[in-house]
C-alpha positions as CSV (number, residue, x, y, z in Angstrom):
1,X,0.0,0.0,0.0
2,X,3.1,2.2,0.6
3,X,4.4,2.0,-2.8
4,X,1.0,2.8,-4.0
5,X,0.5,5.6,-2.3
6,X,3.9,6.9,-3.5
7,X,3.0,6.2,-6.9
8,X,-0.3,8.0,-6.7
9,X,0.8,11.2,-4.5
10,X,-1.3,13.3,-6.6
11,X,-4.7,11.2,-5.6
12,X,-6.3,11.1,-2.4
13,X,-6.4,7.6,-1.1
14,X,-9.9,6.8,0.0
15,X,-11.2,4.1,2.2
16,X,-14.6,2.6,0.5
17,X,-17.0,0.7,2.5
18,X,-17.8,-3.0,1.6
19,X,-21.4,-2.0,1.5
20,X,-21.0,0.3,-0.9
21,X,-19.3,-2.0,-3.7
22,X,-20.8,-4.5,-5.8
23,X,-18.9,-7.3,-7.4
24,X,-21.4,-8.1,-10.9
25,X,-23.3,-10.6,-9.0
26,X,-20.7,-12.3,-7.0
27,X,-21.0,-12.6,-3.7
28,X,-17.3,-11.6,-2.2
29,X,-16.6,-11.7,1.5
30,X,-15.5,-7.9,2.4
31,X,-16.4,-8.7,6.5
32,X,-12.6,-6.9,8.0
33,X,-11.2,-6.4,4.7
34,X,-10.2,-3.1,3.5
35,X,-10.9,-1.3,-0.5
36,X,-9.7,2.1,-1.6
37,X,-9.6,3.8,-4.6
38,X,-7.5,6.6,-5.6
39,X,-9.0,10.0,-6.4
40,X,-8.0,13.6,-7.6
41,X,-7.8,16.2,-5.2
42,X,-11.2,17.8,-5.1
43,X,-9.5,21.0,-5.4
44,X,-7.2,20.5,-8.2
45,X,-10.1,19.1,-10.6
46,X,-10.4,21.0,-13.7
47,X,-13.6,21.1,-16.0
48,X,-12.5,20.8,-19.8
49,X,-11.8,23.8,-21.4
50,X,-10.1,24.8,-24.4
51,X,-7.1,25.5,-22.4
52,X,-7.2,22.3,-20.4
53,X,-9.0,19.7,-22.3
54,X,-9.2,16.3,-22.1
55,X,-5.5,14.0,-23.7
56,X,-5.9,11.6,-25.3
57,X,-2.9,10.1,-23.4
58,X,-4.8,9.5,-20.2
59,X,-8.0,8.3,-22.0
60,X,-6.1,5.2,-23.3
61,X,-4.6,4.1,-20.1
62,X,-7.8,4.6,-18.3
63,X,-9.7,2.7,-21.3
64,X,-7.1,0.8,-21.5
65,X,-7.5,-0.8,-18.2
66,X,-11.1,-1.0,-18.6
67,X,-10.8,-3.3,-21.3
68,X,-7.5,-5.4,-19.6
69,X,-10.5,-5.7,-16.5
70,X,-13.0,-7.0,-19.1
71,X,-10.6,-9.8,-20.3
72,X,-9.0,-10.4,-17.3
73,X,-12.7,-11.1,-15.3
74,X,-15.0,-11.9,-18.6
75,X,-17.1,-8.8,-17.7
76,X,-18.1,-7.9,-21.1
77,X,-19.9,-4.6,-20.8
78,X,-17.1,-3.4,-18.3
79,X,-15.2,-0.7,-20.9
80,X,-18.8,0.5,-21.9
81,X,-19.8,1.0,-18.4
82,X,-16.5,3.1,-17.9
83,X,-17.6,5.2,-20.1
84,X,-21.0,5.4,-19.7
85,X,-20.1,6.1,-15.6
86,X,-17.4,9.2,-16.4
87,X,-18.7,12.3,-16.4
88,X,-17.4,15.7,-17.9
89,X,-16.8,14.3,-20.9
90,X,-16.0,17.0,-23.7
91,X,-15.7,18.4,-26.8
92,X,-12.1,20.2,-25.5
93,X,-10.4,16.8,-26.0
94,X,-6.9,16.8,-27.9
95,X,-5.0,13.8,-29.4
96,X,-1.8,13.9,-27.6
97,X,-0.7,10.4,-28.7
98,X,2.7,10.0,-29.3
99,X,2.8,9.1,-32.8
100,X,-1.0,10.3,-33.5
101,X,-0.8,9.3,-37.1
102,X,0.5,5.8,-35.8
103,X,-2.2,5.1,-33.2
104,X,-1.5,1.6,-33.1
105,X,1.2,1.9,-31.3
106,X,-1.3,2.3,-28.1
107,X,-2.5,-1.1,-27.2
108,X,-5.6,-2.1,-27.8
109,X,-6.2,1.8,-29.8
110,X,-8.7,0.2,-32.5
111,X,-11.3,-1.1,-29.3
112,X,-10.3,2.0,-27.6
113,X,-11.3,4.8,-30.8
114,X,-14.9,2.3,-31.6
115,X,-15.8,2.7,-28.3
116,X,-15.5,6.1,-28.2
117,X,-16.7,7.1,-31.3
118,X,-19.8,5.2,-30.4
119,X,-20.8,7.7,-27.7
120,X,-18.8,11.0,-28.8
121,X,-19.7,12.0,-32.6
122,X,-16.6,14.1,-31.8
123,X,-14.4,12.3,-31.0
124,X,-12.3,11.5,-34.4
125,X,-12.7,15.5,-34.6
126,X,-9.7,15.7,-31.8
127,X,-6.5,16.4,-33.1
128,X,-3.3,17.8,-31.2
129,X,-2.8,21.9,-31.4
């Protein structure tokens, strides 16, 4: 937990309670176990705006791991339920991609653009300014 904390320095780690988690139907024991997640600093949240949007760079590790979850635990709906559960998506989003004209060098970047272009009819639009 150390290391993670380290790692994440920039998140607040936050203790959630058993009851409040759900496991798709499987009944997990959480009796004197312990969950956090990691999450930004309520003050240092920024809405989109042209001069913060959204990179793509974070999108496709978040996404990412949504679909790496969906493999790893056969929970087929779980990348569309990430991003069906995000809010403040927006149109001040920018392709930051390393090699944006080579986007398959991002792992699993194919899944990753269909699903978004299924819910954002913006989202090919992005390009890096």
């Amino acid at each position: 937990l150390n290391k993670t904390d380290r790692r994440e320095s920039g998140y607040c780690r936050v203790k959630v309670e058993g009851k409040d988690l759900s496991f798709y139907g499987k009944k997990i024991k959480t009796k004197n176990k312990n969950f956090w997640v990691y999450a930004a600093n309520p003050g240092k949240i920024k809405k989109p705006s042209r001069s913060h949007p959204i990179v793509q760079s974070y999108v496709d590790l978040f996404i990412g791991g949504c679909f790496q979850i969906k493999e790893r635990y056969k929970i087929n709906e779980f990348p569309k339920q990430c991003v069906e559960t995000t809010t403040e998506w927006s149109k001040y989003w920018v392709n930051d991609r390393v090699h944006a004209r080579r986007p398959f060098l991002v792992p699993n970047f194919y899944k990753i653009d269909k699903l978004l272009s299924n819910f954002f009819d913006y989202y090919l639009d992005n390009e890096y300014q």
